[in-house]
ROVEXMAR-161562 format. One record per residue: residue number from 1; y, z, x of N, C-alpha, C, O in turn. Coordinates in nm, 4 decimals, m for minus. Last residue first. Layout:
N
<k = NUM, npy = Y, npz = Z, npx = X, capy = Y, capz = Z, capx = X, cpy = Y, cpz = Z, cpx = X, opy = Y, opz = Z, opx = X>
...
//
This chain:
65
<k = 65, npy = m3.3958, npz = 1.7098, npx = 0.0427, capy = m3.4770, capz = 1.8258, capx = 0.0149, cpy = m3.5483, cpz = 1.8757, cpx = 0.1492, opy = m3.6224, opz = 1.9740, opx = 0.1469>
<k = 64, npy = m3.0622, npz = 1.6322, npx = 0.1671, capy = m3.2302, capz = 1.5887, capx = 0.1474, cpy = m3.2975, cpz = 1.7301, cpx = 0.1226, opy = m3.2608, opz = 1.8369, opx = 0.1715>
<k = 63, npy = m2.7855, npz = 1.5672, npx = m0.0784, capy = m2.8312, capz = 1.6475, capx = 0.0396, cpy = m3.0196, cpz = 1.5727, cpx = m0.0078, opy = m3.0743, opz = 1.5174, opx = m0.1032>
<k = 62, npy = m2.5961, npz = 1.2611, npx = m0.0678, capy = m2.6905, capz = 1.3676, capx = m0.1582, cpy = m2.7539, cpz = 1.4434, cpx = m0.0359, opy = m2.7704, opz = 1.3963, opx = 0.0766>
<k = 61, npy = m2.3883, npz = 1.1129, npx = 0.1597, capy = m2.4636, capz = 1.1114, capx = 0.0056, cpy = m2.5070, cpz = 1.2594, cpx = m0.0252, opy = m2.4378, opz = 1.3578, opx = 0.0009>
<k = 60, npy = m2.5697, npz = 1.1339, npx = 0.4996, capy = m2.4694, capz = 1.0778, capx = 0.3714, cpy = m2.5021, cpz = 1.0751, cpx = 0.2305, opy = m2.6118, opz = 1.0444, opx = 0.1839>
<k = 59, npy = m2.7374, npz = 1.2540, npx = 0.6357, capy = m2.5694, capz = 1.2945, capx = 0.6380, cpy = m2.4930, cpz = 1.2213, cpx = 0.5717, opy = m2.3701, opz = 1.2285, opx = 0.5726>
<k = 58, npy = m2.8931, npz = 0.9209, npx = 0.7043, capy = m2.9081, capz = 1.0728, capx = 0.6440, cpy = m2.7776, cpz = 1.1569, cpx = 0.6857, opy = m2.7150, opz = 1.1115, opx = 0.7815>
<k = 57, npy = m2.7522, npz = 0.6164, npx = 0.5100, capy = m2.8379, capz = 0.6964, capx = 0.6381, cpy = m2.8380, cpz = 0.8719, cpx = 0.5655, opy = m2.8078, opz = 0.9226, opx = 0.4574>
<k = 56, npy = m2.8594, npz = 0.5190, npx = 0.1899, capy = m2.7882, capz = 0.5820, capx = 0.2589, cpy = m2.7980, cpz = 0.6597, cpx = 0.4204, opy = m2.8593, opz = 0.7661, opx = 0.4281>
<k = 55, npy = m2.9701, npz = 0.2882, npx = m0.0007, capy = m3.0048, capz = 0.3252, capx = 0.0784, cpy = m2.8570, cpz = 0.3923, cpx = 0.1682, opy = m2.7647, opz = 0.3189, opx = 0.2035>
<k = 54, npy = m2.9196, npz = 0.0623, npx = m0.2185, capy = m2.9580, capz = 0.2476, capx = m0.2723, cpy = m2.9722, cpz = 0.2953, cpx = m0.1390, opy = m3.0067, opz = 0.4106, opx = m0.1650>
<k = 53, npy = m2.9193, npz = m0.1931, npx = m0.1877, capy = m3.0672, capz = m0.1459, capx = m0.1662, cpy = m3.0647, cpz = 0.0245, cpx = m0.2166, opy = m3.1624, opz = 0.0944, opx = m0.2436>
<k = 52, npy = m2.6304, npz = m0.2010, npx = m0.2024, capy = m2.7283, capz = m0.3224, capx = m0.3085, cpy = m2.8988, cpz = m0.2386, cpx = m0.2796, opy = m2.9819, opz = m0.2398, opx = m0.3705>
<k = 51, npy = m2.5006, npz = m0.0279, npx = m0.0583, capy = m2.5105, capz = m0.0269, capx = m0.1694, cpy = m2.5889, cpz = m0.0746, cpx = m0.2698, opy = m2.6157, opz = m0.0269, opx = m0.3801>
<k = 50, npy = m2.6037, npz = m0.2059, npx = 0.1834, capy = m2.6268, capz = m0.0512, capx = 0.1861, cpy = m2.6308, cpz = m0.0264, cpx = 0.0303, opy = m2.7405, opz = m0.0055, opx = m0.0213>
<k = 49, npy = m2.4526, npz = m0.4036, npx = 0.1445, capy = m2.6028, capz = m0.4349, capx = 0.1625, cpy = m2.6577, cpz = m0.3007, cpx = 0.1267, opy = m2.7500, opz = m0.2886, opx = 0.0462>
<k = 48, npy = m2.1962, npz = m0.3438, npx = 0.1793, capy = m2.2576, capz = m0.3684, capx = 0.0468, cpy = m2.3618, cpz = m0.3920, cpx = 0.0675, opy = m2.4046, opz = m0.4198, opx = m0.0446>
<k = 47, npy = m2.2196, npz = m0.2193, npx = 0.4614, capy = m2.1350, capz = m0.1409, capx = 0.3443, cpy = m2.2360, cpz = m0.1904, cpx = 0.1875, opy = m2.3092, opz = m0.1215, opx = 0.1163>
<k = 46, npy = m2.1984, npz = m0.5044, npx = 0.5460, capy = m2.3477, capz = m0.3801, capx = 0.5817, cpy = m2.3127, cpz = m0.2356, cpx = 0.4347, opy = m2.3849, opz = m0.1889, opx = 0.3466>
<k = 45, npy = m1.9786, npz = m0.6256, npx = 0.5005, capy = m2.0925, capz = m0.6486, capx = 0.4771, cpy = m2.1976, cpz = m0.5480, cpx = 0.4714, opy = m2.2718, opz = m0.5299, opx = 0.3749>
<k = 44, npy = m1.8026, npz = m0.4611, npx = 0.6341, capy = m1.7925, capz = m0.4044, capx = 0.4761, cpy = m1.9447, cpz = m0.4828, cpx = 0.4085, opy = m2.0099, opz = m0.4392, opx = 0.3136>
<k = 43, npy = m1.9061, npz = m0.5209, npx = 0.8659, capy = m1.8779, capz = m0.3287, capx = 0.8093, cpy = m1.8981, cpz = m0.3394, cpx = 0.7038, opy = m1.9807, opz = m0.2707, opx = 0.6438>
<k = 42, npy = m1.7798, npz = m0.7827, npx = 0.8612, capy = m1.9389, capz = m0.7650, capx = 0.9213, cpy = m1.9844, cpz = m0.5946, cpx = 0.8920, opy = m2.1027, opz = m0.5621, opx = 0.9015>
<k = 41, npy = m1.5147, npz = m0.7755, npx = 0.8611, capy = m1.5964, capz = m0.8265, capx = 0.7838, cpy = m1.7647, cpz = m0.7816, cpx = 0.7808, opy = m1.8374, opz = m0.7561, opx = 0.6847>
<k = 40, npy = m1.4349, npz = m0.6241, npx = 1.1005, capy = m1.3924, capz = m0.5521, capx = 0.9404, cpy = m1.5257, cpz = m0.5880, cpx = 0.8610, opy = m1.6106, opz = m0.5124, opx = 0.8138>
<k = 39, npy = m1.5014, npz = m0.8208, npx = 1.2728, capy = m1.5779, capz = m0.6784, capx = 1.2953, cpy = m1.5798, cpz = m0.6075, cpx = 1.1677, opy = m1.6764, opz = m0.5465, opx = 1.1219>
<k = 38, npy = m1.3057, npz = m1.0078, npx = 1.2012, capy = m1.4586, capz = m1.0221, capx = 1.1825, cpy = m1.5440, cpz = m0.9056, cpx = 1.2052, opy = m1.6558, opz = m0.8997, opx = 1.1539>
<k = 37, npy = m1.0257, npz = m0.8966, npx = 1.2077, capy = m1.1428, capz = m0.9392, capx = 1.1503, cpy = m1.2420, cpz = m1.0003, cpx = 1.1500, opy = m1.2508, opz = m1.0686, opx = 1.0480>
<k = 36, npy = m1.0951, npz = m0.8460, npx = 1.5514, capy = m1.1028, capz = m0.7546, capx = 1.4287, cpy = m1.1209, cpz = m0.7802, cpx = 1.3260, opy = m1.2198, opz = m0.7240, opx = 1.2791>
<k = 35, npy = m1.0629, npz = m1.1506, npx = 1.6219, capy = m1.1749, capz = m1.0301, capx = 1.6850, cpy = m1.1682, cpz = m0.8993, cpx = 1.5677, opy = m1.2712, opz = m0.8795, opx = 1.5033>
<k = 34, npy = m0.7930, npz = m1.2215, npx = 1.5298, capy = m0.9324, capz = m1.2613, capx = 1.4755, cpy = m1.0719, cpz = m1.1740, cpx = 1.5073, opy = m1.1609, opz = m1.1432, opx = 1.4281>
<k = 33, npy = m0.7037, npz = m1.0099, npx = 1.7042, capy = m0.6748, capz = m1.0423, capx = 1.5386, cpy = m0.7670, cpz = m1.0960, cpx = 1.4536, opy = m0.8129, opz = m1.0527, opx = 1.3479>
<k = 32, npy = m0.7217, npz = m1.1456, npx = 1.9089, capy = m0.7362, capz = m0.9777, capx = 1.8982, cpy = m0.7118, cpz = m0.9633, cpx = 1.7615, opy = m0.7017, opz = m0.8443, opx = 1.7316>
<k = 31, npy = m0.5907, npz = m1.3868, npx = 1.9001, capy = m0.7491, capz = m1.4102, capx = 1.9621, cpy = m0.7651, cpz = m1.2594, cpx = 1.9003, opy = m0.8532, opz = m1.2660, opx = 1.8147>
<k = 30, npy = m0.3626, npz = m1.3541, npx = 1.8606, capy = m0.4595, capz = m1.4129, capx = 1.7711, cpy = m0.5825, cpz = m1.3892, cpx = 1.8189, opy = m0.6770, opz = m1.3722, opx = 1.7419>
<k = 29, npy = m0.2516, npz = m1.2400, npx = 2.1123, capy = m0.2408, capz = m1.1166, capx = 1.9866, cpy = m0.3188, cpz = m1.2132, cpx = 1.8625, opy = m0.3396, opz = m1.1494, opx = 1.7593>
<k = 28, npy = m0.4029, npz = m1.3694, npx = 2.3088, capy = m0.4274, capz = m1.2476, capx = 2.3018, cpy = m0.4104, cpz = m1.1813, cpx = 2.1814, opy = m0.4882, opz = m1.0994, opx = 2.1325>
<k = 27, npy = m0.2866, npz = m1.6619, npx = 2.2533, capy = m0.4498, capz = m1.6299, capx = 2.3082, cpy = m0.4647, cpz = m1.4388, cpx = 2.2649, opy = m0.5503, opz = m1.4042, opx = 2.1835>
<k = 26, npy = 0.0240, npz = m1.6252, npx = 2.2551, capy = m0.0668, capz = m1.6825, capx = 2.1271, cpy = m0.2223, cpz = m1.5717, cpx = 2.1489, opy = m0.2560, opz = m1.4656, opx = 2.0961>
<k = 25, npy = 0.2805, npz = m1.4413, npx = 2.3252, capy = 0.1219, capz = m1.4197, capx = 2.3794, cpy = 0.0101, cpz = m1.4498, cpx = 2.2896, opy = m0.0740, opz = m1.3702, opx = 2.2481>
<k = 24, npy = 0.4739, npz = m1.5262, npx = 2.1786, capy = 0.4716, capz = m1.5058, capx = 2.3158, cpy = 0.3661, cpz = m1.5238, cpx = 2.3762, opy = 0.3479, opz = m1.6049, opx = 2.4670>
<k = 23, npy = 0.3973, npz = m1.5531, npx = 1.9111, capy = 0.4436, capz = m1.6610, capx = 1.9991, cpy = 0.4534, cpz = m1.6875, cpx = 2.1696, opy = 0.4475, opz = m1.7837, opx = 2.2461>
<k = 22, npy = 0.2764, npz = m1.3388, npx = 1.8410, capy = 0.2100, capz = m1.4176, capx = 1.8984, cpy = 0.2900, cpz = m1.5738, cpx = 1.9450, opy = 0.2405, opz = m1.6732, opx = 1.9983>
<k = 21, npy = 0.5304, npz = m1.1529, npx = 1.8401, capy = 0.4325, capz = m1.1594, capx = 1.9804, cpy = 0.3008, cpz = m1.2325, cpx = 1.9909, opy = 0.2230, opz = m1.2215, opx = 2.0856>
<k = 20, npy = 0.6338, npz = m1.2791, npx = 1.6348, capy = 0.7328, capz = m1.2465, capx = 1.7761, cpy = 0.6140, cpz = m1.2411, cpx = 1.8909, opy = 0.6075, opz = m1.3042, opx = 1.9964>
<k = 19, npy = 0.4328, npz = m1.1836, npx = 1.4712, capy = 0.4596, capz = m1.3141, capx = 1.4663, cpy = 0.5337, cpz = m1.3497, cpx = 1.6280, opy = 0.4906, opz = m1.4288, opx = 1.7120>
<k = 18, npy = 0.4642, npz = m0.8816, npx = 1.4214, capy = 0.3693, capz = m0.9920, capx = 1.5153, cpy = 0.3588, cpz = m1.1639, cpx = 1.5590, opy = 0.2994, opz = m1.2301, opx = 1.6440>
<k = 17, npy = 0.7300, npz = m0.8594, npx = 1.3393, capy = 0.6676, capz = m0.8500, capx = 1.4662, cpy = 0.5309, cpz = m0.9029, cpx = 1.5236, opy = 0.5021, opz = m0.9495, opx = 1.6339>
<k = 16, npy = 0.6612, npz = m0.9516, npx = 1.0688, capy = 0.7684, capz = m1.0196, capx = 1.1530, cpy = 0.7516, cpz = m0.9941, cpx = 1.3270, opy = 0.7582, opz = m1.0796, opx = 1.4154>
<k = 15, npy = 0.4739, npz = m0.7739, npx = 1.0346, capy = 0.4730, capz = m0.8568, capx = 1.0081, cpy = 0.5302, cpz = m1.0325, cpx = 1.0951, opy = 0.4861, opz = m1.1381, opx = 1.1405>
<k = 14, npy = 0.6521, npz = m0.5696, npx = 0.9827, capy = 0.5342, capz = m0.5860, capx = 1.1110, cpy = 0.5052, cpz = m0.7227, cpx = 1.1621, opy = 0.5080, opz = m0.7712, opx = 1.2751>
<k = 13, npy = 0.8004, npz = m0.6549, npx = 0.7968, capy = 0.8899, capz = m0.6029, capx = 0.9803, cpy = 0.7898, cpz = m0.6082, cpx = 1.0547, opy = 0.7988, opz = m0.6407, opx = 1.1731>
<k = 12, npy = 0.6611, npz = m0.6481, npx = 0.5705, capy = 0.7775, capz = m0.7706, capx = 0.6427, cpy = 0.7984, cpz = m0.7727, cpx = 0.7931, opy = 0.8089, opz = m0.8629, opx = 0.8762>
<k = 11, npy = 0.6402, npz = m0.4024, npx = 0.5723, capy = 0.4719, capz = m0.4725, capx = 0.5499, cpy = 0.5712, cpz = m0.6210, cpx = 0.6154, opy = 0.5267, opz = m0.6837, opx = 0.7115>
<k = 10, npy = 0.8218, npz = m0.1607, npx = 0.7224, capy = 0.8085, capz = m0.2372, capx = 0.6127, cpy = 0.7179, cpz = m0.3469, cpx = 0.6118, opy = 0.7535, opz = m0.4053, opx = 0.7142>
<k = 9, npy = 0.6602, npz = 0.1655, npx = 0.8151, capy = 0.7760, capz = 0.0621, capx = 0.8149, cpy = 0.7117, cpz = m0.0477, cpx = 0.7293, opy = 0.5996, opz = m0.0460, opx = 0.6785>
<k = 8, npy = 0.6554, npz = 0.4806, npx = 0.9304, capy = 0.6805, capz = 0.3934, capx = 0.8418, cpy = 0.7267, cpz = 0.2911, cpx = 0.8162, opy = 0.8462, opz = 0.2936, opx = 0.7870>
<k = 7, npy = 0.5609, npz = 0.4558, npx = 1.3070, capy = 0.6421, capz = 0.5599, capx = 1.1370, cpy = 0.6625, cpz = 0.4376, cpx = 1.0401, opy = 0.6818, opz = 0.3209, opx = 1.0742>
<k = 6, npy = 0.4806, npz = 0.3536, npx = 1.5351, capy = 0.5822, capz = 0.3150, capx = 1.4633, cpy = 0.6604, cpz = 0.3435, cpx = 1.3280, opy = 0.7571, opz = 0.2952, opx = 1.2691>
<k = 5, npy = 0.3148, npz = 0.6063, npx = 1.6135, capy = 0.4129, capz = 0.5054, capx = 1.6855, cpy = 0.4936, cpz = 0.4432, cpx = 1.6180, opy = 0.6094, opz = 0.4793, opx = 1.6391>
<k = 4, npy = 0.1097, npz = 0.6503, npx = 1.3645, capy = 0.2481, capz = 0.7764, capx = 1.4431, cpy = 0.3556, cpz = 0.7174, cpx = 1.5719, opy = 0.4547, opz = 0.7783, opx = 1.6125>
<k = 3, npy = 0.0663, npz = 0.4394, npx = 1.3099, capy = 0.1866, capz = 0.4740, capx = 1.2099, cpy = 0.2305, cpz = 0.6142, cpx = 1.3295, opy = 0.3409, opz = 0.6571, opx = 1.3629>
<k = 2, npy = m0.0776, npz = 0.3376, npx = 1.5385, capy = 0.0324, capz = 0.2558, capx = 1.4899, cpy = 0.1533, cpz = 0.3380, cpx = 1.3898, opy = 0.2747, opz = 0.3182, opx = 1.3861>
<k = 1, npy = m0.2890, npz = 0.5796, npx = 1.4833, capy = m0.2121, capz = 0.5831, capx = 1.6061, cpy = m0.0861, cpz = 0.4976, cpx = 1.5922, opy = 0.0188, opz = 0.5535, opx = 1.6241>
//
């Protein structure tokens, strides 16, 4: 949804923009930043747990007999 709003742009300019709006609005655009990563974190965790046991829900992977 960000890239069809803001189209291509430079890893600097966002960058630079967020910075602009957490000055403005520390609590919200950090607080909403940190809130995502940790949600990322806690995915890719389960991600490798998933991997470490071989275990795939069903609709994933290999068809079931």
């Amino acid at each position: 949804m960000m890239a069809d709003l803001l189209g291509p742009l430079d890893p600097s300019i966002l960058l630079s923009s967020f910075q602009q709006l957490g000055r403005q609005h520390p609590m919200q655009t950090y607080g909403y930043i940190a809130e995502m990563l940790k949600k990322g974190a806690a995915i890719l965790q389960q991600e490798q747990l998933k991997r470490k046991m071989g275990f795939l829900p069903p609709g994933e992977g290999a068809s079931n007999p």
